[in-house]
N, C-alpha and C positions, 0 to 999 in steps of 0.2 A: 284334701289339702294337708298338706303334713309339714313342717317345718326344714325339710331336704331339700322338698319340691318348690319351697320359696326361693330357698337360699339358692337356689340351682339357678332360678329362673331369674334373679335379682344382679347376679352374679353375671349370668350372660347377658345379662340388656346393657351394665354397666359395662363389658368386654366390646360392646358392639358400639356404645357411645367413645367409650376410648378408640378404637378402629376409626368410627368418623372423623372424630377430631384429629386423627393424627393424617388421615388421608388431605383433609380440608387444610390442615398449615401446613404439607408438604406441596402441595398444588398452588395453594397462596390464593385462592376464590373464596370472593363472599359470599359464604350458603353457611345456612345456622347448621352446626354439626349433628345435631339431636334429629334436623329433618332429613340427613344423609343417615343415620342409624336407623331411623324409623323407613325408610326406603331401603335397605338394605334389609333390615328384619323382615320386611314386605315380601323381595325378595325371594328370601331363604324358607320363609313360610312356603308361599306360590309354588317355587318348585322342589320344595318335599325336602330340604337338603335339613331341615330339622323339622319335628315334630310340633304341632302346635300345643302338645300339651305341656310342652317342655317350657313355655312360661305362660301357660293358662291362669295358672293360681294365682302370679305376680301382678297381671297383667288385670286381671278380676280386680284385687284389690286397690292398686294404682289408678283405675276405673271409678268406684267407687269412693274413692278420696280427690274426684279431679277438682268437686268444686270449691274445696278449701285453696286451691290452687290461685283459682279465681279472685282471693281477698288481695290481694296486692295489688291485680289492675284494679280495680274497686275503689282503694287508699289512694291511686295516681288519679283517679277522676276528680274525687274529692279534693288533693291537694291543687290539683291544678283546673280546676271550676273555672277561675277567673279570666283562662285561656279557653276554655271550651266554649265559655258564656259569648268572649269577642268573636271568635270563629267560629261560631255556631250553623249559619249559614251554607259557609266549604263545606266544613264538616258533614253535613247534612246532603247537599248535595253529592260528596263521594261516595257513601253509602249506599243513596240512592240510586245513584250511574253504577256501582261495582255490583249491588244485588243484581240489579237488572241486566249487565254483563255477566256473572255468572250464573244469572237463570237462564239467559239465551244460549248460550256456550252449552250446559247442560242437555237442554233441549237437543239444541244441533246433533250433540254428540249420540244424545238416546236412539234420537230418531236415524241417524244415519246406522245407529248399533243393530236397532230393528227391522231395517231395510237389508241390512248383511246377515243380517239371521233367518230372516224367512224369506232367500233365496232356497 
C-alpha cells in the first residue's frame, strides 16, 4: 500500500460516483447515485475492464473505517426515540416481514442456483 496506490484508487471511486450522478440527473430516476457507482464499479471489476487491485488499498481501508459511519444513524435513533417508541410495533413488524422476505428470496434463489449448476 503506498500512498500512489491510495490516491489512484480514491480518485477513481470519486470519478465513478461523479459518472453516477451525472447519468442519474440526466435520466431524472430515483436511484441514490453511490448505488449506480457501486453497480457500475461491480461491473467493471466482473468483467476485467479494470483490475481489482487498482482500488484494493482504498477499498481495505474505507472497509475498515465503515463503522464510524454508522454514528450518525445511531445520533437519529436517539434523537428521534420518541417516534420509534410510538411506532414501535410497524416498525417491528417490517423487519420482521422484510428479513423473512429476504431469507425466502435467498433461498429460492440458491437453490434454483444449485439446481442449474449440477445439471
Amino acid at each position: 500500500m503506498n500512498p500512489t496506490s491510495l490516491l489512484r484508487g480514491i480518485a477513481f471511486l470519486l470519478l465513478l460516483q461523479w459518472i453516477s450522478t451525472v447519468i442519474i440527473n440526466a435520466l431524472g430516476i430515483p436511484f441514490p447515485p453511490a448505488l449506480l457507482g457501486m453497480l457500475i464499479l461491480t461491473g467493471l471489476l466482473c468483467y476485467g475492464i479494470i483490475p481489482a487491485e487498482s482500488v484494493e488499498d482504498i477499498c481495505d481501508i474505507l472497509i475498515s473505517k465503515m463503522g464510524m459511519l454508522f454514528l450518525p444513524a445511531g445520533v437519529s435513533v436517539m434523537l428521534y426515540f420518541d417516534v420509534i417508541q410510538a411506532e414501535f410495533m410497524p416498525i417491528m413488524v417490517t423487519i420482521v416481514l422484510c428479513s423473512l422476505a429476504v431469507l425466502a428470496v435467498t433461498a429460492l434463489f440458491l437453490q434454483a442456483m444449485l439446481k442449474k449448476g449440477g445439471r
